[in-house]
C-alpha positions as CSV (number, residue, x, y, z in Angstrom):
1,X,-9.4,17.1,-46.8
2,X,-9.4,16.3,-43.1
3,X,-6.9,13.7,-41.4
4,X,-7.6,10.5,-41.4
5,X,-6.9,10.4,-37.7
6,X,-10.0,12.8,-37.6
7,X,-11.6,11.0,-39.5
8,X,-11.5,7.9,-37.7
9,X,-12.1,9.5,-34.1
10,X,-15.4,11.4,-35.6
11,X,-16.6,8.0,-36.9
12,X,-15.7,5.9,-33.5
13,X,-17.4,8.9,-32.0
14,X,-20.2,8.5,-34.3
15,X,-20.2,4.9,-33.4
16,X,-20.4,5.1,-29.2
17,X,-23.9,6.9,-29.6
18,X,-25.5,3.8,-30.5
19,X,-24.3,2.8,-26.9
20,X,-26.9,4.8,-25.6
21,X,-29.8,2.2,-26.1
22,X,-27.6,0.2,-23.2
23,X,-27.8,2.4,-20.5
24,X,-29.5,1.4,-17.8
25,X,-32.7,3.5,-16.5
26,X,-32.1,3.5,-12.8
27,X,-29.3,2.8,-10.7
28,X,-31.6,0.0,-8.9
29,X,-31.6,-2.1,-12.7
30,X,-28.0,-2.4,-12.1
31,X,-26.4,-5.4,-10.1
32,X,-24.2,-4.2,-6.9
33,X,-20.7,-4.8,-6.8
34,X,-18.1,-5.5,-4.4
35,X,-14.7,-3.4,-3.5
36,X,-12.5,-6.4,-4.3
37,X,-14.6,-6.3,-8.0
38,X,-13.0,-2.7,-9.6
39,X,-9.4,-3.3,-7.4
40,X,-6.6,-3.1,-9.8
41,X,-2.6,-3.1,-9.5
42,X,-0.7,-1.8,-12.2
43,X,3.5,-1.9,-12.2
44,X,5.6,0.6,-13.0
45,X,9.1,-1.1,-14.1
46,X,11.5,2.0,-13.8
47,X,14.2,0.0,-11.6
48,X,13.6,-3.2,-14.0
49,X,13.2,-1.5,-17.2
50,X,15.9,1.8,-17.5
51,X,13.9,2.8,-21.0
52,X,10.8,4.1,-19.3
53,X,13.1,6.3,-17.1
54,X,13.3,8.8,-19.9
55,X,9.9,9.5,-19.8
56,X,9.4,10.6,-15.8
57,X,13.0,11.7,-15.3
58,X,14.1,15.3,-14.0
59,X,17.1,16.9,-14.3
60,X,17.7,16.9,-10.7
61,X,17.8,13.0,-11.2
62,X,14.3,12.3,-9.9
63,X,10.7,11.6,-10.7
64,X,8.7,14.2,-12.3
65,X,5.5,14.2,-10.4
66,X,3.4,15.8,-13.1
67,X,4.0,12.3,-14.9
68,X,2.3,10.5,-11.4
69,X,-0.4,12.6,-11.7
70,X,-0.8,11.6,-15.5
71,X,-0.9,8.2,-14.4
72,X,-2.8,8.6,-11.2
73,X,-5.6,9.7,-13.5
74,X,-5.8,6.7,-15.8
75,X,-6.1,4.5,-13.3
76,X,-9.1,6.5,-11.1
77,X,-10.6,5.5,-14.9
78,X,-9.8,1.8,-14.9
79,X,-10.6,1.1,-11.4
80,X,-13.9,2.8,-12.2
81,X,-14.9,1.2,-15.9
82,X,-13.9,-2.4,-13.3
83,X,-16.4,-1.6,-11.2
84,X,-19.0,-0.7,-14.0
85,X,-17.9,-3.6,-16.1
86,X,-20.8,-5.7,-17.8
87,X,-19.6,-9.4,-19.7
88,X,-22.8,-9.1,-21.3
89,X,-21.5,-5.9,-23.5
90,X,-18.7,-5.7,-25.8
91,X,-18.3,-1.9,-24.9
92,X,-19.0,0.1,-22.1
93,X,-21.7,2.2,-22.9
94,X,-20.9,5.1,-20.4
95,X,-18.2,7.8,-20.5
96,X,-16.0,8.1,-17.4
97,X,-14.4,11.2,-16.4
98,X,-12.7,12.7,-13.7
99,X,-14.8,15.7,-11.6
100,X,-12.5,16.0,-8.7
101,X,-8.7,15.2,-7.5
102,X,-10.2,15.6,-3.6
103,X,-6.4,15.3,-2.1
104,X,-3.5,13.7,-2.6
105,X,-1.6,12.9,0.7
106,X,2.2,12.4,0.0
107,X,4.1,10.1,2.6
108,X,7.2,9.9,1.1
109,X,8.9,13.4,-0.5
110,X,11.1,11.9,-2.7
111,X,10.5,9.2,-5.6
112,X,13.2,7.7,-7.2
113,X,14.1,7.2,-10.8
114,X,15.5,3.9,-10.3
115,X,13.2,1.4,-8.6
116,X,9.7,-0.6,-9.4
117,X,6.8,1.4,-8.5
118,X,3.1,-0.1,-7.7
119,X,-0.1,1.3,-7.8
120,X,-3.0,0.0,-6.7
121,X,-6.7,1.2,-6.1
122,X,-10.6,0.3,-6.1
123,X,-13.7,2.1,-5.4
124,X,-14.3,2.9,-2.4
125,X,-17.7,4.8,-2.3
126,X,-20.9,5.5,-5.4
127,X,-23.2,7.9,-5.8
128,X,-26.2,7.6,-8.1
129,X,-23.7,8.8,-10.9
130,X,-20.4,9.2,-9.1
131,X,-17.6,7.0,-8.1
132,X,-15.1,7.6,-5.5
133,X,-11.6,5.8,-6.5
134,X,-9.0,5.5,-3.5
135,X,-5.5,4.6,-4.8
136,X,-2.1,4.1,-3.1
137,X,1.4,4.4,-4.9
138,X,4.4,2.6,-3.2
139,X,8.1,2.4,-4.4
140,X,10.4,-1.0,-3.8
141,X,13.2,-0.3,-2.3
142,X,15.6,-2.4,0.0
143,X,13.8,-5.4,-1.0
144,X,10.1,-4.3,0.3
145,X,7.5,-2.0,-1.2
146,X,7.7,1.4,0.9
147,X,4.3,4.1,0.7
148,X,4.9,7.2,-1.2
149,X,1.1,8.2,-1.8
150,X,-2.8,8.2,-1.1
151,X,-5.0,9.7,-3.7
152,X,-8.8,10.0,-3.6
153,X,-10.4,10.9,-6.5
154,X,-14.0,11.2,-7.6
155,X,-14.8,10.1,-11.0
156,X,-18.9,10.8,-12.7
157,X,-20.1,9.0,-15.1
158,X,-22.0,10.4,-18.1
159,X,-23.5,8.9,-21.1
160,X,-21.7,7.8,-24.2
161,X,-21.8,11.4,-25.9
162,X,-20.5,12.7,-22.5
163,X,-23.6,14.9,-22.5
164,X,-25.6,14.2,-19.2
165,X,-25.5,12.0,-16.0
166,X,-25.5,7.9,-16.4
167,X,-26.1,5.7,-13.5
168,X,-23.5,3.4,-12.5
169,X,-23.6,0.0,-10.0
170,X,-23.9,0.1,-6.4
171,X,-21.5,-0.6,-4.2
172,X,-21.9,-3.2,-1.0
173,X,-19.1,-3.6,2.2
174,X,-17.9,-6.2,2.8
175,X,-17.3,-6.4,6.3
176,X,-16.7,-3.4,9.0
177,X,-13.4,-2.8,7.5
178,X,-15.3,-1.7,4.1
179,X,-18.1,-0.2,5.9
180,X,-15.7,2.1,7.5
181,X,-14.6,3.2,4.1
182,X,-18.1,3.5,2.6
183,X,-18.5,5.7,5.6
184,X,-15.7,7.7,5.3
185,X,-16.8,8.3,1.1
186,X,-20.3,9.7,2.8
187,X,-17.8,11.8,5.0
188,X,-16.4,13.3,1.9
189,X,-19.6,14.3,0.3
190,X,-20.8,16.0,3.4
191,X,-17.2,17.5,3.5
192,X,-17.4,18.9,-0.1
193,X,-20.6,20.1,-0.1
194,X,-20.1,22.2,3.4
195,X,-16.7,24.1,2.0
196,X,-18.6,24.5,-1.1
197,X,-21.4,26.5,0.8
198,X,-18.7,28.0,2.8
199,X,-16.9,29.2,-0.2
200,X,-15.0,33.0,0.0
201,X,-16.8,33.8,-3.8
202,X,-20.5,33.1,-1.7
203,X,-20.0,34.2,2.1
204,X,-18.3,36.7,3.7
205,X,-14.9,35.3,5.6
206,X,-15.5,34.5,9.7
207,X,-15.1,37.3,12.6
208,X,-11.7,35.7,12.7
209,X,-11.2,35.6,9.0
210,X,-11.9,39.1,9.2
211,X,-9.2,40.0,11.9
212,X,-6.4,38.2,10.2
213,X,-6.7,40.1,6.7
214,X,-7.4,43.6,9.2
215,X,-4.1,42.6,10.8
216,X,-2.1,41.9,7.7
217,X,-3.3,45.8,6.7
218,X,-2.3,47.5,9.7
219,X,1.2,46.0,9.6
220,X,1.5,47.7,5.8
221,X,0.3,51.1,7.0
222,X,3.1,54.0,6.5
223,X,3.2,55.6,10.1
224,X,4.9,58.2,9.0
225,X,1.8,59.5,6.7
226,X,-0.9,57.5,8.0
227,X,-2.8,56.9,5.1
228,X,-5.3,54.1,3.9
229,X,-3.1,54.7,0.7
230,X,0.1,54.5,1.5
231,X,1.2,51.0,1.9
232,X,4.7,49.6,3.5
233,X,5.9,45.9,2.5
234,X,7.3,43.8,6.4
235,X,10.2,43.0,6.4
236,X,11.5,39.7,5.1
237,X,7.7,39.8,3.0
238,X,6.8,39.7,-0.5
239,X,3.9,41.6,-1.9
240,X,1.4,38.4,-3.4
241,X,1.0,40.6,-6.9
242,X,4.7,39.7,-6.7
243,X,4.6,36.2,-6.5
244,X,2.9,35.0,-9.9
245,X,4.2,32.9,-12.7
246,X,2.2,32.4,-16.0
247,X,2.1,29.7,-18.6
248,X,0.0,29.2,-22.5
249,X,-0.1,25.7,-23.7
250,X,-2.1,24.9,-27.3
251,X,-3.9,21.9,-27.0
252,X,-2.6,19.7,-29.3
253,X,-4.7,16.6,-30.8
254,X,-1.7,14.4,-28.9
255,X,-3.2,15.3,-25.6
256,X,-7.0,14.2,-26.4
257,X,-8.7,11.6,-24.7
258,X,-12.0,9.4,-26.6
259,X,-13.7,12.2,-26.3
260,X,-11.8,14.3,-28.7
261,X,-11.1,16.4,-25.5
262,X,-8.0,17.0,-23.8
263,X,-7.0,14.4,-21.0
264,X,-7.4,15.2,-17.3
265,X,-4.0,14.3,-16.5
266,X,-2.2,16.5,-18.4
267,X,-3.6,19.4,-17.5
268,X,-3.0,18.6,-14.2
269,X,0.7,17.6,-15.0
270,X,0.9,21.0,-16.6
271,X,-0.7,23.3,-13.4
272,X,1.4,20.6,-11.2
273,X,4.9,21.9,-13.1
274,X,3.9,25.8,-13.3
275,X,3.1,25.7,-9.5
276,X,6.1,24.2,-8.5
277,X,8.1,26.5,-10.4
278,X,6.9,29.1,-9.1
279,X,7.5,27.8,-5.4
280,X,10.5,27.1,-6.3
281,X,11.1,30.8,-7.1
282,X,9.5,31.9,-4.3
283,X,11.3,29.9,-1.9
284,X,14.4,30.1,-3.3
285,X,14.7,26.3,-3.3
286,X,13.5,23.1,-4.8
287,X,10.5,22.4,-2.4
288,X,8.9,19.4,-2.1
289,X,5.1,18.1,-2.4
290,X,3.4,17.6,0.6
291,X,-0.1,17.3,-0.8
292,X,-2.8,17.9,-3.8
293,X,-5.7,19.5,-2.6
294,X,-9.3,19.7,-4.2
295,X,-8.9,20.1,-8.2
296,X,-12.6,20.7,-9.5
297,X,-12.6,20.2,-13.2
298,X,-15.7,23.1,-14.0
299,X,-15.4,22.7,-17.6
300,X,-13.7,20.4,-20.1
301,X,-10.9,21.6,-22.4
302,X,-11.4,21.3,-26.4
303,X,-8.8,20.6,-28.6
304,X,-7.0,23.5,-30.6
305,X,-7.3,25.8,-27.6
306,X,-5.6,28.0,-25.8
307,X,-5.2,27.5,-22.6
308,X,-3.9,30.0,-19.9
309,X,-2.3,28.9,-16.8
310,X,-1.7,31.0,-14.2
311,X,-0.2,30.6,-10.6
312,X,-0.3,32.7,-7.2
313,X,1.7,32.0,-4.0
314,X,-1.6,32.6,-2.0
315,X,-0.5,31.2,1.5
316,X,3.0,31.2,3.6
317,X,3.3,29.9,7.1
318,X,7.5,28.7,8.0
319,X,8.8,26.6,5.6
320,X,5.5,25.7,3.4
321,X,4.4,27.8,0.5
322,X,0.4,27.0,-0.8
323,X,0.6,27.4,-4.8
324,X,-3.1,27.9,-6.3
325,X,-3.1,27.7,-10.1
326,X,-5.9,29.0,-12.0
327,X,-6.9,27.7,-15.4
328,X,-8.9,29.1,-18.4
329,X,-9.5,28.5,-21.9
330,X,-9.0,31.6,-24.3
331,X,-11.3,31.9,-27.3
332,X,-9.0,34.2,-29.2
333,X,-12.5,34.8,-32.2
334,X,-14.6,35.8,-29.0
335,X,-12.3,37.1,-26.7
336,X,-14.2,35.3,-23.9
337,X,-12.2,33.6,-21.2
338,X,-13.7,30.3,-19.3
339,X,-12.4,28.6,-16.3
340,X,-11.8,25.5,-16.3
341,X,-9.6,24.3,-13.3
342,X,-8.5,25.4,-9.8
343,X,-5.9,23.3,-8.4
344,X,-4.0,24.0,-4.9
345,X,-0.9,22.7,-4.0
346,X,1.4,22.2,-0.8
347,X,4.9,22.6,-1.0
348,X,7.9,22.9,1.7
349,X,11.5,24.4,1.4
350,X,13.9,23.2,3.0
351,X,14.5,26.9,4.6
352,X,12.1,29.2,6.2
353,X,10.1,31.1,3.2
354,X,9.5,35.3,3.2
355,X,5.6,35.9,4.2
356,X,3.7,36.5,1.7
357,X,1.2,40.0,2.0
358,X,-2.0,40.4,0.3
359,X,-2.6,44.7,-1.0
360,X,-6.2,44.3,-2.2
361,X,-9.8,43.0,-1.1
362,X,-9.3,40.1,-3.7
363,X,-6.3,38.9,-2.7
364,X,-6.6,39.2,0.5
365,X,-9.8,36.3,0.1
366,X,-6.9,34.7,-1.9
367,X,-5.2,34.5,1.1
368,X,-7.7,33.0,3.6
369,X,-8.5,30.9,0.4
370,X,-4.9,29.8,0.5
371,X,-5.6,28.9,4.4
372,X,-8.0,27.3,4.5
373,X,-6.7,24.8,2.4
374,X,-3.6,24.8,4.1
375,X,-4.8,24.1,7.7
376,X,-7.0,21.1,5.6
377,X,-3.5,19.8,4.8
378,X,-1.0,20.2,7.2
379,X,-2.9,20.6,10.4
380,X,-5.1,17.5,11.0
């Protein structure tokens, strides 16, 4: 006999593809919306109510970021089903998911346990089919509320099965204030599809690209036998097939989202928690965030499986570490392994960090991987 929690999820599942009929047929069929029509606040009482401090607390007496990130994510979905919303339907008809975290800007390192947090958010830029959700976190604290975070993330919508593409309402400034930010949404498109093209696993790396990982090589040459083979780690350096840390986590039915697949956020609480760790170890320190850079969600995760996390200290420049964490499902019947998310993190120590030295070809593209997103980051 199956669950009755199955049960009922397989006949509510059963029940959204009737939604299909609603759809509309092109985007033009649907009635343009405003920014001030999808924005949303939402309150999070930890300074009024000490029960929910449980839930986000660390050890270290502060807020575990991995639970932000949860809750970052459910509202990119809110602000997005606002903006969608129809008073003539009883149910949304489309199914919202996240395709991209495209950064997370921190302006505040530390969050603390003990005070009111807001966040608040609204769409900010549409596609045909995609939704760009700008949101802003801020802590109270000596009687005002104080920024801690800007998030962008783009959201697609797909049809109630979650099968294909669904169009969803245009979107119309108000204003040059709102034009600037419908602007700056093109901006990212263009953005995302030029690194995209630019990507290390299509091109070749740039003449100076080139020199950089030549460089890092000479500096590891033995001169004493002078061989392409013989390698030599710098000193106050750390090998990058050294600086790894690995994680499994079963997908549990708990985790699942209406979809009967696993929710966005906590896989991205999950990478977020392995990647820090292993800065942490790496540095020698607790570092802090400085930012969440471009998290593509390729493929989505099904309950039951196994899911393999795995993180690399790819970039080191001073005090800031770049953490990329790779994930895959595992079919343990097939033996086949999928990606499914690449996430890429910025951390600092509080103390200068070892340099971290690439040995082969592919880590080496790791490395001006880890760059790149780097000087995106910290350099503008």
């Amino acid at each position: 006999n199956k669950p009755r929690e199955f049960v009922d999820h397989q006949q509510a599942m059963a029940d959204r593809v009737s939604l299909s009929s609603m759809l509309a047929k092109s985007q033009q069929d649907l009635p343009a919306r405003r920014m001030k029509d999808s924005y949303l606040e939402v309150h999070l009482p930890l300074g009024s109510e000490p029960q929910l401090r449980e839930k986000y607390l660390t050890f270290h007496n502060t807020v575990r970021f991995g639970r932000i990130l949860e809750d970052l994510d459910s509202l990119a979905v809110l602000i997005s089903y606002s903006h969608t919303y129809n008073s003539a339907l009883k149910r949304s008809p489309l199914s919202i998911v996240t395709a991209l975290v495209d950064k997370i800007d921190m302006r505040h390192h530390v969050i603390y346990p003990d005070c009111d947090i807001k966040f608040s958010g609204r769409v900010t830029w549409v596609g045909r089919t995609s939704i760009e959700a700008k949101m802003h976190m801020s802590q109270y604290r000596d009687g005002a509320y104080a920024p801690v975070l800007d998030a962008t993330f783009v959201m697609v919508a797909r049809d109630p099965e979650n099968k294909r593409a669904a169009f969803v309402n245009p979107l119309k400034a108000d204003g040059p204030e709102e034009e600037k930010l419908l602007q700056e949404g093109e901006a990212n498109k263009s953005r995302r599809v030029e690194l995209s093209t630019a990507s290390l696993l299509k091109v070749a790396p740039t003449d100076d690209e080139r020199k950089i990982i030549h460089s890092l090589f000479l500096n590891t040459l033995d001169t004493n036998t002078v061989s392409f083979r013989s390698r030599v780690l710098p000193p106050n350096s750390v090998w990058m097939e050294d600086a790894k840390l690995k994680g499994l986590e079963i997908c549990h039915p708990q985790e699942r989202n209406i979809f009967n697949r696993i929710f966005g956020g906590f896989l991205m609480r999950k990478a977020y928690e392995l990647g820090w760790a292993n800065a942490c170890s790496y540095g020698g320190c607790r570092p802090n965030l400085v930012a969440v850079d471009d998290i593509l969600f390729q493929k989505p995760v099904e309950i039951g499986s196994l899911l393999l996390l795995s993180s690399q200290v790819c970039y080191t420049q001073g005090k800031y570490i770049q953490v990329r964490v790779h994930s895959e499902v595992f079919d343990p019947l097939t033996r086949q392994h999928n990606t499914t998310n690449v996430f890429h993190y910025t951390f600092i120590s509080d103390r200068d960090v070892p340099n971290i030295i690439p040995k082969t070809y592919g880590e080496s593209m790791l490395y001006l991987d880890g760059k790149r997103h780097f000087n995106q980051t910290v350099e503008p």
